[in-house]
mmCIF file as Biopython writes it, N, C-alpha, C and O atoms, coordinates in Angstrom:
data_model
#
loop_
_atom_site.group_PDB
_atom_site.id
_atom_site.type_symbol
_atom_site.label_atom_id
_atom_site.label_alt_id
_atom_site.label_comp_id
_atom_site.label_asym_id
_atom_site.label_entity_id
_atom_site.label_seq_id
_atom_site.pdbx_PDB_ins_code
_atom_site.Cartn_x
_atom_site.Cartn_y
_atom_site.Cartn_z
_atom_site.occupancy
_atom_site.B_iso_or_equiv
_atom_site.auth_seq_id
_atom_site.auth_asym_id
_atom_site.pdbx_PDB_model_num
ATOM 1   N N  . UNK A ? 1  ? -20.840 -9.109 12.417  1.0 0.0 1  A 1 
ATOM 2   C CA . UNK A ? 1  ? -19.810 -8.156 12.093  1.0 0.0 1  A 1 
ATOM 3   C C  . UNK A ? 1  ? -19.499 -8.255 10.593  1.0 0.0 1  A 1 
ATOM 4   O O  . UNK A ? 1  ? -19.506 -9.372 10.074  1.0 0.0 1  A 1 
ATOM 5   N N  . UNK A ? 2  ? -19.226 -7.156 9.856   1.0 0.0 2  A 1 
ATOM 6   C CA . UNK A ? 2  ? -19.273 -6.986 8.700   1.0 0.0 2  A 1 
ATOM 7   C C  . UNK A ? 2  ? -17.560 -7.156 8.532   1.0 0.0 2  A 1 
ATOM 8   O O  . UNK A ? 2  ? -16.790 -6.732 9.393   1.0 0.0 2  A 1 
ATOM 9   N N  . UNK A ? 3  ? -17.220 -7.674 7.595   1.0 0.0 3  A 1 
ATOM 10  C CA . UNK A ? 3  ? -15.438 -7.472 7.345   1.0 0.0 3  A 1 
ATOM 11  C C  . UNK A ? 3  ? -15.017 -6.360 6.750   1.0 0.0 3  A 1 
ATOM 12  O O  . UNK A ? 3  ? -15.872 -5.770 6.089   1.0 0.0 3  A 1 
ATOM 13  N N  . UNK A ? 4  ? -14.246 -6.029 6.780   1.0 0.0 4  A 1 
ATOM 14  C CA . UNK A ? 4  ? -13.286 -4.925 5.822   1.0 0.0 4  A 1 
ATOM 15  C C  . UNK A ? 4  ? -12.393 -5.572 5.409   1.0 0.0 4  A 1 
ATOM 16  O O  . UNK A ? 4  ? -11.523 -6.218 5.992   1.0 0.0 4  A 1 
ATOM 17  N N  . UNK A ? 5  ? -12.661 -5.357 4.076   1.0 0.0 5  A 1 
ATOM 18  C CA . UNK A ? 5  ? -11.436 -5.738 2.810   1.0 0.0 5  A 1 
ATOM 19  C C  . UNK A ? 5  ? -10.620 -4.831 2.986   1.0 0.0 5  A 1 
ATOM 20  O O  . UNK A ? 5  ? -10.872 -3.653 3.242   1.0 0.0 5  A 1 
ATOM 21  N N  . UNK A ? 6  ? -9.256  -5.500 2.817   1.0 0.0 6  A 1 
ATOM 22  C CA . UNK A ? 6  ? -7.966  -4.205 2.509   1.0 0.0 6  A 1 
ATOM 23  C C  . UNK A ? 6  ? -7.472  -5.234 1.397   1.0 0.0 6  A 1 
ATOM 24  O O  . UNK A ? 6  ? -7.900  -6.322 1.009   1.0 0.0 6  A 1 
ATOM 25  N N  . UNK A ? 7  ? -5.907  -4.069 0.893   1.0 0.0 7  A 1 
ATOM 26  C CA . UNK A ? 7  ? -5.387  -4.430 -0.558  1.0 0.0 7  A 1 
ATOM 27  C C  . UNK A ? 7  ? -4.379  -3.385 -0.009  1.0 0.0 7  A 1 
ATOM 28  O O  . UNK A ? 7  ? -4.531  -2.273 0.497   1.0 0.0 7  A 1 
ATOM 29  N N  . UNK A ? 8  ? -3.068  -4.309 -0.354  1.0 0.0 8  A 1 
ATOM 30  C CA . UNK A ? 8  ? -1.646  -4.289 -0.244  1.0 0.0 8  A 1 
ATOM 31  C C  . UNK A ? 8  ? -0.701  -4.847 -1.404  1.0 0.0 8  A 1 
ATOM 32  O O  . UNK A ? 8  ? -0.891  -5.936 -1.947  1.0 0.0 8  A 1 
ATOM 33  N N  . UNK A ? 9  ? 0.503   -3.835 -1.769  1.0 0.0 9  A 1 
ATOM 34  C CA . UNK A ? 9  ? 0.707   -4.624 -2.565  1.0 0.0 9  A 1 
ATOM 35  C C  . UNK A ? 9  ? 2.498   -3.887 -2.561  1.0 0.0 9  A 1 
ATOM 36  O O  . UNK A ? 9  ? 2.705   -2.674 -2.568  1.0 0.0 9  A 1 
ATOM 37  N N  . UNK A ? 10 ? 3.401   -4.756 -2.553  1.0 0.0 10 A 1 
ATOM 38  C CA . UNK A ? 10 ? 4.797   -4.189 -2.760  1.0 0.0 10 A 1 
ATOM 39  C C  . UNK A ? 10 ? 5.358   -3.388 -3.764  1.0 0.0 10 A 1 
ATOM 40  O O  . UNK A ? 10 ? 5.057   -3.874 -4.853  1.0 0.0 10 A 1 
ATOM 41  N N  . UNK A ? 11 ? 5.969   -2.483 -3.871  1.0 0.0 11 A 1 
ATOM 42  C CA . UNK A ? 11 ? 6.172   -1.798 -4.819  1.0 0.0 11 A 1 
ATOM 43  C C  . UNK A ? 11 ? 7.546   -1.881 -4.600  1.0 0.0 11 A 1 
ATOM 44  O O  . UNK A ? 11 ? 8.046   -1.470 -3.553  1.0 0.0 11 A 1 
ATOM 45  N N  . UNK A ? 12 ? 8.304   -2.459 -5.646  1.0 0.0 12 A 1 
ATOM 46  C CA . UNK A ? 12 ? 10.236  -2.971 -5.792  1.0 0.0 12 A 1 
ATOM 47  C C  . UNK A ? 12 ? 10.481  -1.820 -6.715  1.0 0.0 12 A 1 
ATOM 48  O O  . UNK A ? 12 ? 9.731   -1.024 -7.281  1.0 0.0 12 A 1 
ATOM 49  N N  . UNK A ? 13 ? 11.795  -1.996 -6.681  1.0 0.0 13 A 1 
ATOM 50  C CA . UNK A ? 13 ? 12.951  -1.579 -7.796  1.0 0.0 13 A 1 
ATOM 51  C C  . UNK A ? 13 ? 14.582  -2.455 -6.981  1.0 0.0 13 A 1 
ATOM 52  O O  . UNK A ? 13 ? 14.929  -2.850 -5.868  1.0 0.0 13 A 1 
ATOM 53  N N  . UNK A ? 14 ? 15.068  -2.397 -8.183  1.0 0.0 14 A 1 
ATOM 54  C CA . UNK A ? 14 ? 16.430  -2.276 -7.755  1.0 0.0 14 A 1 
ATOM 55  C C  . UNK A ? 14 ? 17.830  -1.565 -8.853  1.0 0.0 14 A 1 
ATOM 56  O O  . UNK A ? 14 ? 18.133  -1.523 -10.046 1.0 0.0 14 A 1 
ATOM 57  N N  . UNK A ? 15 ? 18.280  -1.162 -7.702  1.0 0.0 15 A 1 
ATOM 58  C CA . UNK A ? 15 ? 19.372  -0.037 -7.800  1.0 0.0 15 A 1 
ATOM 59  C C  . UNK A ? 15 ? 20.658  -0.626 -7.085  1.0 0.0 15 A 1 
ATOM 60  O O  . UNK A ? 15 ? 20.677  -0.941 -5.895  1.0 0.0 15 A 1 
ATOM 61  N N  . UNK A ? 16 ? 22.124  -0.776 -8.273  1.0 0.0 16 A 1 
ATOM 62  C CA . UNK A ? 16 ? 22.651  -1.367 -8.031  1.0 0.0 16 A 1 
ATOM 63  C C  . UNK A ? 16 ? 22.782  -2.641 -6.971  1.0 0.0 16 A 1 
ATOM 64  O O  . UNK A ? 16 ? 23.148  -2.832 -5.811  1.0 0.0 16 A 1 
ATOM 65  N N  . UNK A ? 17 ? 22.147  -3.546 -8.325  1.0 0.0 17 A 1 
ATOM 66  C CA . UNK A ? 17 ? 22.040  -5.057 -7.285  1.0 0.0 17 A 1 
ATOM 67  C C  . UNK A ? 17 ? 21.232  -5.155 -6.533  1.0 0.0 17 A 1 
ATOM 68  O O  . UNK A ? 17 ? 20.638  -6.209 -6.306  1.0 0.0 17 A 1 
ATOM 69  N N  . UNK A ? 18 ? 20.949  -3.711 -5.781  1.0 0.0 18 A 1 
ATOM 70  C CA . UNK A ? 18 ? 19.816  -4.063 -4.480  1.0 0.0 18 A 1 
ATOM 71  C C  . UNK A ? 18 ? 18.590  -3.357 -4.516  1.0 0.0 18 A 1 
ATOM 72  O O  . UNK A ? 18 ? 18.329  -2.154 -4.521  1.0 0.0 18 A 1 
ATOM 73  N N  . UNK A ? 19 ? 17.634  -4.774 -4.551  1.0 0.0 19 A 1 
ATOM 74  C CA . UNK A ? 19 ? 16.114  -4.509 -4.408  1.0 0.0 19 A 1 
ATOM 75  C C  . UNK A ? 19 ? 15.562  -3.390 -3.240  1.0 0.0 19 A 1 
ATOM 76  O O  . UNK A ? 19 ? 15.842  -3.784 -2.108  1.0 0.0 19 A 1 
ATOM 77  N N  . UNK A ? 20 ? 15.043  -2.450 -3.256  1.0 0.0 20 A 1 
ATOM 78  C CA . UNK A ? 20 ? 14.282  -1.990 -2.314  1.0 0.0 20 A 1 
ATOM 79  C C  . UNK A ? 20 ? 12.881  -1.999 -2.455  1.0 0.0 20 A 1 
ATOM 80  O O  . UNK A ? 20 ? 12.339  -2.302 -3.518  1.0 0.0 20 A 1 
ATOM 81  N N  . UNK A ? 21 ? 12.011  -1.549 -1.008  1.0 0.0 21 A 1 
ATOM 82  C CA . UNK A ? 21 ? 10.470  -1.860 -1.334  1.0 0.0 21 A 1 
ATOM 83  C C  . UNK A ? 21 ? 10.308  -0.361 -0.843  1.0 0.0 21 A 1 
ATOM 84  O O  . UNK A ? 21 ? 10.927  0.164  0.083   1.0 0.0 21 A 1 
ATOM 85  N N  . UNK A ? 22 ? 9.191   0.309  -1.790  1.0 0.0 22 A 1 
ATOM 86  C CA . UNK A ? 22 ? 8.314   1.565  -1.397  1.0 0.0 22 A 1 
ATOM 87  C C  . UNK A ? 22 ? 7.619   1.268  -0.016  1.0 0.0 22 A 1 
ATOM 88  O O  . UNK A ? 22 ? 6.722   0.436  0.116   1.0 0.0 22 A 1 
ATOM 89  N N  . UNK A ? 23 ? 8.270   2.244  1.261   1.0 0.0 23 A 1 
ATOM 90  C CA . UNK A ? 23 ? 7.214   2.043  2.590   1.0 0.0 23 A 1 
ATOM 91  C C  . UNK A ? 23 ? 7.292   3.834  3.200   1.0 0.0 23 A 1 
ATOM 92  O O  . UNK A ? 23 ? 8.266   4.571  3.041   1.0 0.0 23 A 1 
ATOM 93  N N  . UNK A ? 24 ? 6.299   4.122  3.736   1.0 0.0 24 A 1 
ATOM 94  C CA . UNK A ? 24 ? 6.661   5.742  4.205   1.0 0.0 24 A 1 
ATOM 95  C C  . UNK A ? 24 ? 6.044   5.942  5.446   1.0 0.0 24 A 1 
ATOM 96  O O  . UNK A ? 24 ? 5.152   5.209  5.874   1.0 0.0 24 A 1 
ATOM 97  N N  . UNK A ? 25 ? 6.399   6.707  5.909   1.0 0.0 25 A 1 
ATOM 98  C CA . UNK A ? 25 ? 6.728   7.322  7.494   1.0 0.0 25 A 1 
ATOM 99  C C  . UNK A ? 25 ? 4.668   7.660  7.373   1.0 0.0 25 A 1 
ATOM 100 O O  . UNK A ? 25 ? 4.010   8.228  6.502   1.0 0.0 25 A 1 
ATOM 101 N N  . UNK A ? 26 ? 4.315   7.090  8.488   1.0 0.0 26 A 1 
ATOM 102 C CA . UNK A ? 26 ? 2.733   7.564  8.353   1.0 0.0 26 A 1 
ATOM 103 C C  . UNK A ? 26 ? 2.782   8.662  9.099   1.0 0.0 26 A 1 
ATOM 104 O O  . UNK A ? 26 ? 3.727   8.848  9.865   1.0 0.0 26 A 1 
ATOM 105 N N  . UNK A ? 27 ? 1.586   9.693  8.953   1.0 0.0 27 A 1 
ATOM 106 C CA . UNK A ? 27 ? 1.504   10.695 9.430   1.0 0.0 27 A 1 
ATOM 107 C C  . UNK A ? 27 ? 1.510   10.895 10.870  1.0 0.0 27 A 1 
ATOM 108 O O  . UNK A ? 27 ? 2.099   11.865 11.347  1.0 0.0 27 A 1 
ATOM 109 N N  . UNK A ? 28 ? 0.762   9.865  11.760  1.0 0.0 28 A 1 
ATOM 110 C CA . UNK A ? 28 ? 0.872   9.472  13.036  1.0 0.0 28 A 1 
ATOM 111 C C  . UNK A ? 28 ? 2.599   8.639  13.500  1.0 0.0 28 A 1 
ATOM 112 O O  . UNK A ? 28 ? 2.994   7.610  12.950  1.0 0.0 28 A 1 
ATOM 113 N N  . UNK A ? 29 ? 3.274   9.287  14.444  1.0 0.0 29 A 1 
ATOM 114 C CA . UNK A ? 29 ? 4.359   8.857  14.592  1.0 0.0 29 A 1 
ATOM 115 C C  . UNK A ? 29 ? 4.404   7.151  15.223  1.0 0.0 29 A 1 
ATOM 116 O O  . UNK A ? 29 ? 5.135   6.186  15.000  1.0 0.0 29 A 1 
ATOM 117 N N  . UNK A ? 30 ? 3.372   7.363  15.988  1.0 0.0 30 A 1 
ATOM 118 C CA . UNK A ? 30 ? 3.215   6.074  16.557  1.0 0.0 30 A 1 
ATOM 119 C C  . UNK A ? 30 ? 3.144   4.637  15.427  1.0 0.0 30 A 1 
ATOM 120 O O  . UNK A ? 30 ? 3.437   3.482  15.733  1.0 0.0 30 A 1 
ATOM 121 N N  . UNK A ? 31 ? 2.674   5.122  14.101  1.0 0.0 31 A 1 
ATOM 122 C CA . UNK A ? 31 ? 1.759   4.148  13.362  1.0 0.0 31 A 1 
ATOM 123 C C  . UNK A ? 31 ? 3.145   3.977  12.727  1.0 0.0 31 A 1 
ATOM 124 O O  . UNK A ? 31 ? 2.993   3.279  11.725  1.0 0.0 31 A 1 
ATOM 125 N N  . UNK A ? 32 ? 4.478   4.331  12.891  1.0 0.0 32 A 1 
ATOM 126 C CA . UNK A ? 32 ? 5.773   4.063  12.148  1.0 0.0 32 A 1 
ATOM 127 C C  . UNK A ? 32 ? 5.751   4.097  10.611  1.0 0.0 32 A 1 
ATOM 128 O O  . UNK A ? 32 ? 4.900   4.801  10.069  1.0 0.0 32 A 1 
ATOM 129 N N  . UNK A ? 33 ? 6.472   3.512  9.992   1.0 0.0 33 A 1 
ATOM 130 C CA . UNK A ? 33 ? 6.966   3.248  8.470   1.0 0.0 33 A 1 
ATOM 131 C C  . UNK A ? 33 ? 6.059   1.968  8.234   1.0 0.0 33 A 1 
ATOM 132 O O  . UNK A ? 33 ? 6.035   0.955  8.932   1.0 0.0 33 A 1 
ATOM 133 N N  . UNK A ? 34 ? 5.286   2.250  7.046   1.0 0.0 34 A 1 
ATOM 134 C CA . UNK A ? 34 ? 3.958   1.376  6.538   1.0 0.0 34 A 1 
ATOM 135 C C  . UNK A ? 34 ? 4.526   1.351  5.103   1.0 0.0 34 A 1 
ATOM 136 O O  . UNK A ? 34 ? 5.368   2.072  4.568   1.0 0.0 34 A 1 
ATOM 137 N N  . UNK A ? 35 ? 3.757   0.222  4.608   1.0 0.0 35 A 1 
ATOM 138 C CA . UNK A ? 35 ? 3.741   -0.084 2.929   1.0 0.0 35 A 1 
ATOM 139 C C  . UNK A ? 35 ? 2.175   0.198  2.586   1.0 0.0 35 A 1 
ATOM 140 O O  . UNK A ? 35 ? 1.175   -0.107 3.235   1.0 0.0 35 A 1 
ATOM 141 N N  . UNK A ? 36 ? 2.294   0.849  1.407   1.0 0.0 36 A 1 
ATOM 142 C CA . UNK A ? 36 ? 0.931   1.224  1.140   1.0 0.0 36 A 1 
ATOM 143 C C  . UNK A ? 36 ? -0.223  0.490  1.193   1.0 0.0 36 A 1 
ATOM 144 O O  . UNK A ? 36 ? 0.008   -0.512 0.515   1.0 0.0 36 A 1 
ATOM 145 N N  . UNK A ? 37 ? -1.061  0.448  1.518   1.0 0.0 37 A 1 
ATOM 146 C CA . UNK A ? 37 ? -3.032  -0.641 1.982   1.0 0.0 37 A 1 
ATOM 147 C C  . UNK A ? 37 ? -3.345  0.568  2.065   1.0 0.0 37 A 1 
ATOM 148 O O  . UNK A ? 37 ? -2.757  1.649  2.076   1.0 0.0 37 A 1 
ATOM 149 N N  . UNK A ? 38 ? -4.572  0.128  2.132   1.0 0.0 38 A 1 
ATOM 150 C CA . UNK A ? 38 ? -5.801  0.295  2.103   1.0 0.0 38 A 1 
ATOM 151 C C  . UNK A ? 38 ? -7.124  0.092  2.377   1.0 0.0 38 A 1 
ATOM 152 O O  . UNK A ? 38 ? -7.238  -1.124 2.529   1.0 0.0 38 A 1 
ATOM 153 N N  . UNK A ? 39 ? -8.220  0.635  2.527   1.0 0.0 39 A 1 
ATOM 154 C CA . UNK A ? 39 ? -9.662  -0.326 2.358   1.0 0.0 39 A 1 
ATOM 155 C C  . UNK A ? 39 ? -10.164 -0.120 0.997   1.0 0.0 39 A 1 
ATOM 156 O O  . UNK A ? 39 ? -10.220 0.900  0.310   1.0 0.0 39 A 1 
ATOM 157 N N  . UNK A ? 40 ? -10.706 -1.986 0.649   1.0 0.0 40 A 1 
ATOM 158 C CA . UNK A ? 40 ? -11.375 -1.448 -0.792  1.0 0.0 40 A 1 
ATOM 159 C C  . UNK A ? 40 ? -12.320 -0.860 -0.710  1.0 0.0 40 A 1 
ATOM 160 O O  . UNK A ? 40 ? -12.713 -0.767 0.453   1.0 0.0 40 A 1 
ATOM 161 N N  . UNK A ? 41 ? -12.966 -0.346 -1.487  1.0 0.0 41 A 1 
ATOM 162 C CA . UNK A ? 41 ? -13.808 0.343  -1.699  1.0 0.0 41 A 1 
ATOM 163 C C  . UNK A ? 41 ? -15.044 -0.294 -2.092  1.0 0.0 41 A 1 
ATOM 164 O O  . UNK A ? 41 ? -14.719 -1.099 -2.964  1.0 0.0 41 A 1 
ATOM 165 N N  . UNK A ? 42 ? -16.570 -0.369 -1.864  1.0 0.0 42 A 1 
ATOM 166 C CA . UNK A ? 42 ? -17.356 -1.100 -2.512  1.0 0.0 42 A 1 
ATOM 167 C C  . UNK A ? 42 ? -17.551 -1.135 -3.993  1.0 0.0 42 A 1 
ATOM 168 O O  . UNK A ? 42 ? -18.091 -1.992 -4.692  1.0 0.0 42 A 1 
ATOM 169 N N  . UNK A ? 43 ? -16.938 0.088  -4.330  1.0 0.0 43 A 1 
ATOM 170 C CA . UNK A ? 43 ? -17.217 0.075  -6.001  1.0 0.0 43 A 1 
ATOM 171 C C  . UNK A ? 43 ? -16.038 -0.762 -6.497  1.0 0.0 43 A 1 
ATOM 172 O O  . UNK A ? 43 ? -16.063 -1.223 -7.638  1.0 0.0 43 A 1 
ATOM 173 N N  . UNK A ? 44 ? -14.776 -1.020 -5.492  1.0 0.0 44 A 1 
ATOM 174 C CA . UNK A ? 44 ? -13.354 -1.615 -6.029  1.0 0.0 44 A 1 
ATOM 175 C C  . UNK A ? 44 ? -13.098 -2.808 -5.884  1.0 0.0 44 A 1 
ATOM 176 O O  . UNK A ? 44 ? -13.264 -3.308 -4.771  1.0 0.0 44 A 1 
ATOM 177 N N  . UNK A ? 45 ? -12.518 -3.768 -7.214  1.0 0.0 45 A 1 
ATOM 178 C CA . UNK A ? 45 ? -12.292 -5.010 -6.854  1.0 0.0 45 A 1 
ATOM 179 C C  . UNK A ? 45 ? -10.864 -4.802 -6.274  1.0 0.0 45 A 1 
ATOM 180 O O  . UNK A ? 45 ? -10.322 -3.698 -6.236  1.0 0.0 45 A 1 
ATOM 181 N N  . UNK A ? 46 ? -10.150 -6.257 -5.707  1.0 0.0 46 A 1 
ATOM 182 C CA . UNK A ? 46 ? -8.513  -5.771 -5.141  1.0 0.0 46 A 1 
ATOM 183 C C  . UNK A ? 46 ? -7.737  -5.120 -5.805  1.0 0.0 46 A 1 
ATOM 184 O O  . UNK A ? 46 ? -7.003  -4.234 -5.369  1.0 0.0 46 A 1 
ATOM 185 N N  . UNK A ? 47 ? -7.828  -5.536 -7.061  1.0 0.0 47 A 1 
ATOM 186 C CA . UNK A ? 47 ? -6.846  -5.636 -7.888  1.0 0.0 47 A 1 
ATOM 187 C C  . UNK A ? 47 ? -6.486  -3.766 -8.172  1.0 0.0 47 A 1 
ATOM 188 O O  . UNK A ? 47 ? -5.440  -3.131 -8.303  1.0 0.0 47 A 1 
ATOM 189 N N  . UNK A ? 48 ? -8.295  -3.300 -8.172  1.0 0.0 48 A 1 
ATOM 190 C CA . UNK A ? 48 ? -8.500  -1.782 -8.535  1.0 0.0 48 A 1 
ATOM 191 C C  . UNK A ? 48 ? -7.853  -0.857 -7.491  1.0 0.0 48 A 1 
ATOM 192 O O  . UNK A ? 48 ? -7.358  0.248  -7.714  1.0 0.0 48 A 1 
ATOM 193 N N  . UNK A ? 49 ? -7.950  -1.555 -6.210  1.0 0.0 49 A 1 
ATOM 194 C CA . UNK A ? 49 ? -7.459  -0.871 -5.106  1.0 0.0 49 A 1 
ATOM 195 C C  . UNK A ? 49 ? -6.250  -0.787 -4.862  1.0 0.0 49 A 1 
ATOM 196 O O  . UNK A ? 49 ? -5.814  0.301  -4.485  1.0 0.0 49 A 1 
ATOM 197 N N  . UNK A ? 50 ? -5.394  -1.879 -5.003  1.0 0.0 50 A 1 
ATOM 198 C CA . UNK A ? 50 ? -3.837  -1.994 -5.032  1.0 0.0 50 A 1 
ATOM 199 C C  . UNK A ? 50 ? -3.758  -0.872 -6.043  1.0 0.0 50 A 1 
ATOM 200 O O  . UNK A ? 50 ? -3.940  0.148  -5.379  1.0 0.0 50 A 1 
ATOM 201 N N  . UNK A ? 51 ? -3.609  -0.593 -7.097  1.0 0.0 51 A 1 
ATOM 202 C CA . UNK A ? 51 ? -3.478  0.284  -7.926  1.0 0.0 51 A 1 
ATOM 203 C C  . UNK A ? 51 ? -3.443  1.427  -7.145  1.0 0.0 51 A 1 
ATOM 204 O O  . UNK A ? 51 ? -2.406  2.036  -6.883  1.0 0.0 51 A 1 
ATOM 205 N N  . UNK A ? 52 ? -4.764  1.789  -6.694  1.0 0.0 52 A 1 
ATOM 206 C CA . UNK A ? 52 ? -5.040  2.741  -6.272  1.0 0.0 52 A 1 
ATOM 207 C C  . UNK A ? 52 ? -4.029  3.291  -5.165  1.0 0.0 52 A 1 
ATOM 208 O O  . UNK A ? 52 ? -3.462  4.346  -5.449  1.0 0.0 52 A 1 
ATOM 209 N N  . UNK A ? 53 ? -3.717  2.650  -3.838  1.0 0.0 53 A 1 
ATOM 210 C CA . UNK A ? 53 ? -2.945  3.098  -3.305  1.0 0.0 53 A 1 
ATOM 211 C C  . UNK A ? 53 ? -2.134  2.999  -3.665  1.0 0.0 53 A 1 
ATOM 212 O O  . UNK A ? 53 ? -1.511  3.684  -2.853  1.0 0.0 53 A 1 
ATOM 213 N N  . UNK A ? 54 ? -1.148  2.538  -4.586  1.0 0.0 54 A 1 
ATOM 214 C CA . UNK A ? 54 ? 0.289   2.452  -5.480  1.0 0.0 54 A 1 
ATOM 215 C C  . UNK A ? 54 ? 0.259   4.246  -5.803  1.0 0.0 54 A 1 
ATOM 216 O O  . UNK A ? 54 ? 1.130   4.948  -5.290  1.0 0.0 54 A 1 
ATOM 217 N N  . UNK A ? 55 ? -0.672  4.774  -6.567  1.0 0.0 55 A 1 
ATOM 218 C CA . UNK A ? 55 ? -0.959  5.703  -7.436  1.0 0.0 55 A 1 
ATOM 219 C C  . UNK A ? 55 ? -0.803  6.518  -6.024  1.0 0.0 55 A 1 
ATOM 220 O O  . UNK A ? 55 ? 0.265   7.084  -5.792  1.0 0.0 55 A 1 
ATOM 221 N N  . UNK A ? 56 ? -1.535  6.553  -5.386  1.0 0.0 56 A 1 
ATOM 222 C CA . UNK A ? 56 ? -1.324  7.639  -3.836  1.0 0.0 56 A 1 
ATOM 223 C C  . UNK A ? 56 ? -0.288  7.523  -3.128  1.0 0.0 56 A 1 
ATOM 224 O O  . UNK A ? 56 ? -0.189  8.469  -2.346  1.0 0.0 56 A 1 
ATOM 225 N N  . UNK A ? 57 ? 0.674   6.657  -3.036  1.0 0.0 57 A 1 
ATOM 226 C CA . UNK A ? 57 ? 1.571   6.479  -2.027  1.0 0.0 57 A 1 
ATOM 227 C C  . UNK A ? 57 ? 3.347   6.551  -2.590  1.0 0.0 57 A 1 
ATOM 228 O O  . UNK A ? 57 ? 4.385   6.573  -1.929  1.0 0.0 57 A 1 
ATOM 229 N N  . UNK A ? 58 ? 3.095   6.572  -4.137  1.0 0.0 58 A 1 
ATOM 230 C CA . UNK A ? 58 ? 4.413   6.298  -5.353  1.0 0.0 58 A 1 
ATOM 231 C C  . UNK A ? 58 ? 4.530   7.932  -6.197  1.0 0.0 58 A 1 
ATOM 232 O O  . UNK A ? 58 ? 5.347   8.103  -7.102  1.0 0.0 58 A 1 
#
């Protein structure tokens, strides 16, 4: 069996005093409120991929 890489990564702020984290409602109701991942990509190291879904999901 081959693995699949994924890449996750928190995205903060805080607003008065309180930290929040970027997470959003997935399109499937079942799959609930997610923080952005991913699969890397073979051309992507982690680091490229976190980015990446930051950039799609922010």
């Amino acid at each position: 069996m081959i693995p699949i890489r994924k890449a996750y990564g928190y995205v903060t702020r805080t607003i008065n005093g309180e930290t929040q984290v970027l997470v959003f409602q997935h399109p499937i109701s079942e799959a609930g409120i997610q923080i952005p991942k991913g699969t890397v990509e073979p051309h992507e190291d982690t680091y490229q991929a976190v980015g990446n879904e930051r950039r799609n999901r922010s």
